[in-house]
C-alpha positions as a Markdown table, in Angstrom:
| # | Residue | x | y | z |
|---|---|---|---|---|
| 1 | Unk | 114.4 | 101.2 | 69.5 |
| 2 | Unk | 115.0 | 102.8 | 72.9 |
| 3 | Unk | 118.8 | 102.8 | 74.1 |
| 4 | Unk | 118.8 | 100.0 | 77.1 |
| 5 | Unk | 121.0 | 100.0 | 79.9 |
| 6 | Unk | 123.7 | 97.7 | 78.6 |
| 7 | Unk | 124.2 | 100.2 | 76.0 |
| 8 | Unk | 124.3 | 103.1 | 78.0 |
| 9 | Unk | 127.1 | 101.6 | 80.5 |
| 10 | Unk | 128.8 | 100.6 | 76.7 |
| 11 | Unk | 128.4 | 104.3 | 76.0 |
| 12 | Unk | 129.7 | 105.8 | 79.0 |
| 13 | Unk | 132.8 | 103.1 | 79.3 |
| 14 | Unk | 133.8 | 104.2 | 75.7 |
| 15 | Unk | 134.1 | 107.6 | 77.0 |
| 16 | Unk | 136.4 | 107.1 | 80.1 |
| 17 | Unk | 133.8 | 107.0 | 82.9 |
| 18 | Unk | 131.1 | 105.7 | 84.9 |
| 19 | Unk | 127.3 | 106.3 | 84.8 |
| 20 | Unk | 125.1 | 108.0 | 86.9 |
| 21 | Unk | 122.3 | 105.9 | 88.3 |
| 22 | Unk | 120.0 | 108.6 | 90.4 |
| 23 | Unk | 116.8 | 107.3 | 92.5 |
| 24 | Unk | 113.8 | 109.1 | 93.8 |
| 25 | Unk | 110.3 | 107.7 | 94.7 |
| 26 | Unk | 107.6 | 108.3 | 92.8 |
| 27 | Unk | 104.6 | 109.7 | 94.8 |
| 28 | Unk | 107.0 | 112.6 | 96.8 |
| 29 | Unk | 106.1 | 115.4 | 97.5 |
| 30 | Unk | 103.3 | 114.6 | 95.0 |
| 31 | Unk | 102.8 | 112.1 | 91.8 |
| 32 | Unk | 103.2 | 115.2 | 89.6 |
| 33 | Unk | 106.6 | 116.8 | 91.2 |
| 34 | Unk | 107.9 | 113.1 | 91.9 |
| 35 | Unk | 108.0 | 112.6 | 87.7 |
| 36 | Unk | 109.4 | 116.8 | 87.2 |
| 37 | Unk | 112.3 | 115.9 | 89.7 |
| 38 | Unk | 113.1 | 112.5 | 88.2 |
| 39 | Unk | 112.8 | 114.7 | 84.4 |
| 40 | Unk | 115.1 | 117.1 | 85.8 |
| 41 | Unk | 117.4 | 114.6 | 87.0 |
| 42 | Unk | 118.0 | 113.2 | 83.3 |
| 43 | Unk | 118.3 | 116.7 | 81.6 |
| 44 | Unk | 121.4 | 117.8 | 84.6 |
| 45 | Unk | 123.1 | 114.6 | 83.9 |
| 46 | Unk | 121.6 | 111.4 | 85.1 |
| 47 | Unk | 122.6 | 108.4 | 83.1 |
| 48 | Unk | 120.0 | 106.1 | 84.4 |
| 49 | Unk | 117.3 | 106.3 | 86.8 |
| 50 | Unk | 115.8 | 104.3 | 89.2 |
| 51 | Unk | 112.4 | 105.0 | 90.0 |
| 52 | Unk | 111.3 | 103.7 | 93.3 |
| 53 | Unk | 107.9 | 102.6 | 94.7 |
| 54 | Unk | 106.9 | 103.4 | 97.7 |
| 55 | Unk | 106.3 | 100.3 | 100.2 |
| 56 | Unk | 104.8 | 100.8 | 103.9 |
| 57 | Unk | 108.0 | 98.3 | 105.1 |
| 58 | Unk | 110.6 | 99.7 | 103.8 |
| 59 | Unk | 113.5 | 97.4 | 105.3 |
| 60 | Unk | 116.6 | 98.6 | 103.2 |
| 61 | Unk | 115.7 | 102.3 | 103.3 |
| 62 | Unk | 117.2 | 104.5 | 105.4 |
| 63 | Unk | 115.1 | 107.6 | 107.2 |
| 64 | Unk | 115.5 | 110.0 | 104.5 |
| 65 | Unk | 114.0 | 107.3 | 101.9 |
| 66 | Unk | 111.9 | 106.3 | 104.0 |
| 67 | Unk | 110.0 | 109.5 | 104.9 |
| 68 | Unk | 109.7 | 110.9 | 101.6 |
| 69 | Unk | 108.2 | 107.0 | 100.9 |
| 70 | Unk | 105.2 | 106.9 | 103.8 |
| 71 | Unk | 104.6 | 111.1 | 102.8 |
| 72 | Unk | 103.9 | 109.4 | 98.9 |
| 73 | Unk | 101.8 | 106.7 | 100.5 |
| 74 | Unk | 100.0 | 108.9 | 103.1 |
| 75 | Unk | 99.1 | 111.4 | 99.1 |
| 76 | Unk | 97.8 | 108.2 | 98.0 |
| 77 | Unk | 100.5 | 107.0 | 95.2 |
| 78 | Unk | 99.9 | 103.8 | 93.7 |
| 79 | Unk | 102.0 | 101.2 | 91.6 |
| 80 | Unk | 100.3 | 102.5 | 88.3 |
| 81 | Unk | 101.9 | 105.8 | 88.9 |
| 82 | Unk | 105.8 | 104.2 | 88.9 |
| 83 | Unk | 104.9 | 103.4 | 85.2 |
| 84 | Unk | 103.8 | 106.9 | 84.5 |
| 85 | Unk | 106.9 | 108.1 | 85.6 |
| 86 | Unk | 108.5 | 105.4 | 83.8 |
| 87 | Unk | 107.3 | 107.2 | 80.6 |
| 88 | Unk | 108.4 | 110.4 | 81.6 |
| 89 | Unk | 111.9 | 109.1 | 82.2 |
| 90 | Unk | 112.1 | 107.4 | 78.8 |
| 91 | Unk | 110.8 | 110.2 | 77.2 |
| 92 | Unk | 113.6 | 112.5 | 78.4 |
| 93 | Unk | 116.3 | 110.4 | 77.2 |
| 94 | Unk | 117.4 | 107.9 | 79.9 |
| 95 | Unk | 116.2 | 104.1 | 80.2 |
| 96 | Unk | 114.5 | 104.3 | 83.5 |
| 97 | Unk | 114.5 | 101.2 | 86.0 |
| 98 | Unk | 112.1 | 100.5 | 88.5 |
| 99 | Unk | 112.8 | 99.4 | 92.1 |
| 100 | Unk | 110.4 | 97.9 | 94.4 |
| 101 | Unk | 110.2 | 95.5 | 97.2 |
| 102 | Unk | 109.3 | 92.3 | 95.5 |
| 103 | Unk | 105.6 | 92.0 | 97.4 |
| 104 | Unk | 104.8 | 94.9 | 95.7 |
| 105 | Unk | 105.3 | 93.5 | 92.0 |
| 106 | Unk | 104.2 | 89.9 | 93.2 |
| 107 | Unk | 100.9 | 91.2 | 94.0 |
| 108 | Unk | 100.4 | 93.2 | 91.2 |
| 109 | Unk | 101.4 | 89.5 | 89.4 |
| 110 | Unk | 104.8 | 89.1 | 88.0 |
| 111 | Unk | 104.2 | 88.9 | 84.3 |
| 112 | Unk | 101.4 | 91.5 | 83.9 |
| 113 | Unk | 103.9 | 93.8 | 85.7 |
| 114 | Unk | 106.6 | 93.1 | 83.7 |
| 115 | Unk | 104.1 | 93.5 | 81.0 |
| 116 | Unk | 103.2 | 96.5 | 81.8 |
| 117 | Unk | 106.6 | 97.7 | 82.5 |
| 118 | Unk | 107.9 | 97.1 | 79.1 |
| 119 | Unk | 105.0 | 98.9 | 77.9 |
| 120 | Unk | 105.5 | 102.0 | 79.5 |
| 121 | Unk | 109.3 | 101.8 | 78.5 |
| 122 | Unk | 111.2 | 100.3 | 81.6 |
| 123 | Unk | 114.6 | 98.8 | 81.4 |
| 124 | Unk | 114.2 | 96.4 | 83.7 |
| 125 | Unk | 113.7 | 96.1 | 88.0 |
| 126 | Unk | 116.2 | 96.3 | 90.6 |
| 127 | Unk | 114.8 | 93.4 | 93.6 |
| 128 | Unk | 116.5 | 94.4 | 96.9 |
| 129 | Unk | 114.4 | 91.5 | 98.8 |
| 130 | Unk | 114.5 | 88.7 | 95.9 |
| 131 | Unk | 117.1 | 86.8 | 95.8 |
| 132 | Unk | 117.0 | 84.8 | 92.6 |
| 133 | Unk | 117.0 | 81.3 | 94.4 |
| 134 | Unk | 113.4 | 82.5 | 95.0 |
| 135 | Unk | 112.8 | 84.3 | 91.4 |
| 136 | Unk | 111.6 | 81.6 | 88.8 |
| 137 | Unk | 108.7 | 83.8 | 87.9 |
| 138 | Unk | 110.2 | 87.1 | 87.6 |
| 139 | Unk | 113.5 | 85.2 | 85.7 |
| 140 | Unk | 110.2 | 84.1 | 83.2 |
| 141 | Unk | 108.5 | 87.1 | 82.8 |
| 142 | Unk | 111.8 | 89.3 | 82.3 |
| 143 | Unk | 113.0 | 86.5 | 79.4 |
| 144 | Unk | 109.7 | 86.8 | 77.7 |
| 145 | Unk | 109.6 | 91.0 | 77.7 |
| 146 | Unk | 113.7 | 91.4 | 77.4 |
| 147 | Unk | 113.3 | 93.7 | 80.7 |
| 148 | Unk | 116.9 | 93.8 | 82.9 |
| 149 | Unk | 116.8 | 91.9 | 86.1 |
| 150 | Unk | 119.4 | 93.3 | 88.9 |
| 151 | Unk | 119.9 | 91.3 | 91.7 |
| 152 | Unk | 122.6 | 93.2 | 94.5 |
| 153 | Unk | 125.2 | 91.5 | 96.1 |
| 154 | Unk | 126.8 | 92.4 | 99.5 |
| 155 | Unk | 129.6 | 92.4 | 101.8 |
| 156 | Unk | 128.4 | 89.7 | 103.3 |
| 157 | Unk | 128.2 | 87.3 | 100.5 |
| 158 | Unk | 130.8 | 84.3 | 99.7 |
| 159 | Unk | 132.3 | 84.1 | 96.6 |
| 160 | Unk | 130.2 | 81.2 | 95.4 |
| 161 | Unk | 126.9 | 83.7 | 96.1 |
| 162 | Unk | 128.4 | 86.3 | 94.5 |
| 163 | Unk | 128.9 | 83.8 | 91.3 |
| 164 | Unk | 125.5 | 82.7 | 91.5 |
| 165 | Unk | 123.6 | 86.1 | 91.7 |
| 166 | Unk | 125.3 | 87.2 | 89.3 |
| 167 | Unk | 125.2 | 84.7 | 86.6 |
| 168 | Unk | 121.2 | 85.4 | 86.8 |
| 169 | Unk | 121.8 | 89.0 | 86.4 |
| 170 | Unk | 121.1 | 91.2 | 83.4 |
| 171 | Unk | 121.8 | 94.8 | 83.0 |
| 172 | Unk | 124.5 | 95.2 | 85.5 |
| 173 | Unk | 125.0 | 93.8 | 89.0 |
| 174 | Unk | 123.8 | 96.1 | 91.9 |
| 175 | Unk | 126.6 | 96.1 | 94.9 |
| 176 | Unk | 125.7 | 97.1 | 97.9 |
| 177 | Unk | 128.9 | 98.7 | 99.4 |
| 178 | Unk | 127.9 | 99.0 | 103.0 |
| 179 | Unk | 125.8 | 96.6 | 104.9 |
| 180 | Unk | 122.3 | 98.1 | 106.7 |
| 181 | Unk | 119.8 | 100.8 | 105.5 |
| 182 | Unk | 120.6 | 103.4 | 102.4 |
| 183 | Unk | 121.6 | 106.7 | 103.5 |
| 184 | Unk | 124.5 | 109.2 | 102.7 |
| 185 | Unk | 127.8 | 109.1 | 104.0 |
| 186 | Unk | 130.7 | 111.1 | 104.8 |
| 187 | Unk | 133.5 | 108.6 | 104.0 |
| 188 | Unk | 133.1 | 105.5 | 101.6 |
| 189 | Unk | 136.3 | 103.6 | 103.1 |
| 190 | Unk | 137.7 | 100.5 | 100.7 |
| 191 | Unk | 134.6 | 98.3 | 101.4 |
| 192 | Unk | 132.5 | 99.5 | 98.2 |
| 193 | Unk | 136.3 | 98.6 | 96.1 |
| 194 | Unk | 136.9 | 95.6 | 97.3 |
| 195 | Unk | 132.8 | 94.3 | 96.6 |
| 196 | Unk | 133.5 | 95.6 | 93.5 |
| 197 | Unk | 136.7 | 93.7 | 93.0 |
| 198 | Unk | 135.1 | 90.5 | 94.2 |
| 199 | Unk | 132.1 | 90.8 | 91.8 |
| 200 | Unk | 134.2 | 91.6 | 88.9 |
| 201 | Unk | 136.3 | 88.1 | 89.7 |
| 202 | Unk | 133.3 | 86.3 | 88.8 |
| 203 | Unk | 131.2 | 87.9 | 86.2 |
| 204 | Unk | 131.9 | 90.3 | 83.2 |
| 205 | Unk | 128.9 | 92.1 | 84.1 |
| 206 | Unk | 128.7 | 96.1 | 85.0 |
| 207 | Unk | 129.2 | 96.4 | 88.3 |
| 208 | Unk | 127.6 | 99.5 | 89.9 |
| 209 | Unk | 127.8 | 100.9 | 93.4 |
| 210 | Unk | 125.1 | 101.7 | 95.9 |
| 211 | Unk | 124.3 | 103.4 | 99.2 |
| 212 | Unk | 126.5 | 106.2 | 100.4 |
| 213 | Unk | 127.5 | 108.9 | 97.7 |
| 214 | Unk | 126.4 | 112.3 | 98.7 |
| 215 | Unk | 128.5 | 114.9 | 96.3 |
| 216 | Unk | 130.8 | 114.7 | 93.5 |
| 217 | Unk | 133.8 | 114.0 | 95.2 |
| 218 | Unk | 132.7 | 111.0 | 96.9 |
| 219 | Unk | 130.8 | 109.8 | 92.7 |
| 220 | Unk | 134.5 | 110.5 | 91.4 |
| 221 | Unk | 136.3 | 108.2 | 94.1 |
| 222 | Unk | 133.5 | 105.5 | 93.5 |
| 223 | Unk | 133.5 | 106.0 | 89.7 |
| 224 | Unk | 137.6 | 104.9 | 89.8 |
| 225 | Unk | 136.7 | 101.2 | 90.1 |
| 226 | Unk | 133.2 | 101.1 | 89.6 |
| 227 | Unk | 130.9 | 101.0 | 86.4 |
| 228 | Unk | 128.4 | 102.9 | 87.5 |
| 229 | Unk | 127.5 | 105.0 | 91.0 |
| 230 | Unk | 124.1 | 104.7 | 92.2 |
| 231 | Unk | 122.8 | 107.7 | 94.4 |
| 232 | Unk | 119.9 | 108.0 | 95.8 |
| 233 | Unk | 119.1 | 109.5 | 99.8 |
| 234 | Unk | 121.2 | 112.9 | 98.6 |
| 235 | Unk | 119.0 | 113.3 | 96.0 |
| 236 | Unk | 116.2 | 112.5 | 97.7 |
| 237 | Unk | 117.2 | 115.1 | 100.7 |
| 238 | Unk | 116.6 | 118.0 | 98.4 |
| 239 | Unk | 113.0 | 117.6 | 97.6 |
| 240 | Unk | 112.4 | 116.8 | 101.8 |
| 241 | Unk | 114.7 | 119.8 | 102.8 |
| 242 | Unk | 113.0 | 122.2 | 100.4 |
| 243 | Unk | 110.4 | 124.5 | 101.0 |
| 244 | Unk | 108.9 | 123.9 | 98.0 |
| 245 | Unk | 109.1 | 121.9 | 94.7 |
| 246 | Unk | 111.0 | 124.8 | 92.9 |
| 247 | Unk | 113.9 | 125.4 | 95.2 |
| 248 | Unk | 114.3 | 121.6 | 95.2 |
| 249 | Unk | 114.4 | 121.2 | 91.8 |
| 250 | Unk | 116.9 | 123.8 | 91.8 |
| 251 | Unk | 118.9 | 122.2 | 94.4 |
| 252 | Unk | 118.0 | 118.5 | 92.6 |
| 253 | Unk | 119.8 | 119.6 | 89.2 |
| 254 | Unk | 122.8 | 121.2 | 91.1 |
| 255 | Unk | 123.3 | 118.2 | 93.1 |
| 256 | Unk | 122.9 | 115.9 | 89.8 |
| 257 | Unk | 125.2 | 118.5 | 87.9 |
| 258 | Unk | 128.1 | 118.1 | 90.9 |
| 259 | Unk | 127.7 | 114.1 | 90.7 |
| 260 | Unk | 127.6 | 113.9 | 86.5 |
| 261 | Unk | 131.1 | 116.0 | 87.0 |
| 262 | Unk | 132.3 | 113.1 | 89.7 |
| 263 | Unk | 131.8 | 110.0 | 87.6 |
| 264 | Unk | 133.7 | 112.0 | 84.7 |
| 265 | Unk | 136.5 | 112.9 | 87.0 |
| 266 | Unk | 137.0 | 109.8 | 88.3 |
| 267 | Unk | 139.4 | 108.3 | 86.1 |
C-alpha cells in the first residue's frame, strides 16, 4: 500500500522535524518539464508535494504563480495532465496532493475526479475556495475513495471557524499564515505561530504552514512550531527565472536541498 500523508507527517514527527510540502503547477514551462521538476523535487528532499492546476482566475495566487499558471494554459495543459503528474510523484516516493480551485474539479464532476485521483495515486486535494459548509459532495466522494481533504484556515478566522474547518479536515490542516495572494517573503513575523497555535487549540490534526517561505532559514523558523512548511512561489521562481529547463532544475533541487536542511534544523 502506498505511504499516505498522515503517515508521512507520523514519520517525519518521529524524527524531530517537519515536512516538506513543495508546489509547482503542472503544465510550466511544458506538461513534460512540469512532471521532471516536481520528480526532482521528491528525490532533493520533498516530503509531499502539491501539484497544482492551472485555473485562468487564479484569486489566491500571487504573480509568480500566477504567470507560470496562464504560460501552462496558453501550452494547452489540461486537468488530465495533474493526474499524470500525480503518477510521477507517487512513483518517486512521495504521496502527491493535488490543488485546484474547486470549479475546476466540480466540472470535471466531483466523484469521477476523486475517482480518478485515487487511481492515478493522489493523497488527497487541498480546496483553497471551498469551504466545507459548501463541500457535501467532495466530503462524499473523498469518504468513498479514502482520498485527504484539506481545508486552510486563516488569520482571519474565529475560533469557532477554525473548530469547524477543521473537524472536517483529513490529512493535515492547511494554515494560511498571511492574509492575500501566495508569494515569498522576506520576514515571516509571529502571525504564521500564533495561527498555528490557535489551530492546534482545537484539533489534534497536523498543522502545516503556507505562503511565504523562500530559503532554508525562513523553513527552519516555520518548522519550530509547525508540522509541516508548505513552499511554493520560491520554487516556482526557479523554473520562470531560468533560461531553460536544465539550469532550473539545477536551481529547483538546490533550493529543495536548502529547505529539506531547514525543516530538519528547526528544532
Amino acid at each position: 500500500m502506498s505511504i499516505g500523508v498522515s503517515e508521512v507527517l507520523q514519520r517525519c514527527r518521529e524524527e524531530g522535524r517537519a515536512a516538506l510540502v513543495c508546489y509547482l503547477p503542472v503544465g510550466y514551462p511544458s506538461v513534460e518539464g512540469s512532471v521532471a521538476a516536481m520528480v526532482a523535487m521528491v528525490e532533493a528532499g520533498a516530503d509531499i508535494v502539491e501539484v497544482g492546476i492551472p485555473y485562468s482566475d487564479p484569486l489566491m495566487d500571487g504573480p509568480v504563480i500566477a504567470y507560470a499558471a496562464d504560460q501552462a494554459l496558453k501550452h494547452g495543459v489540461r486537468v488530465d495532465d495533474a493526474f499524470r503528474a500525480t503518477r510521477a510523484v507517487r512513483d518517486a516516493g512521495a504521496p502527491p496532493l493535488v490543488m485546484s480551485y474547486w470549479n475546476l474539479i466540480l466540472r470535471h464532476g466531483a466523484k469521477q475526479f476523486a475517482t480518478d485521483l485515487a487511481e492515478a495515486g493522489g493523497a488527497g486535494i487541498i480546496t483553497p475556495d471551498l469551504i466545507p459548509d459548501e463541500a457535501g459532495d467532495w466530503i462524499a466522494a473523498s469518504d468513498e475513495t479514502g482520498l485527504d481533504r484539506i481545508f486552510l484556515v486563516a488569520p482571519s478566522s474565529t475560533d469557532e471557524r477554525i473548530a469547524a474547518v477543521t473537524d472536517q479536515c483529513r490529512g493535515f490542516v492547511y494554515a494560511v499564515s498571511h492574509m492575500g495572494v501566495t508569494g515569498a517573503r522576506t520576514s515571516m513575523g509571529d502571525a504564521a505561530s500564533v495561527i498555528v497555535s490557535r489551530t492546534k487549540a482545537v484539533t489534534d490534526l497536523p498543522v502545516c504552514v503556507g505562503l511565504g517561505v523562500s530559503d532554508g532559514a525562513q523553513a527552519a523558523e516555520v518548522a519550530a512550531y509547525a508540522d509541516g512548511v508548505i513552499v511554493g512561489s520560491a520554487l516556482v521562481r526557479c523554473l520562470t527565472e531560468a533560461p531553460d529547463l536544465e539550469s532550473g532544475l539545477t536551481a529547483l533541487r538546490a533550493l529543495v536541498a536548502d529547505l529539506a536542511e531547514g525543516v530538519r534544523s528547526g528544532r
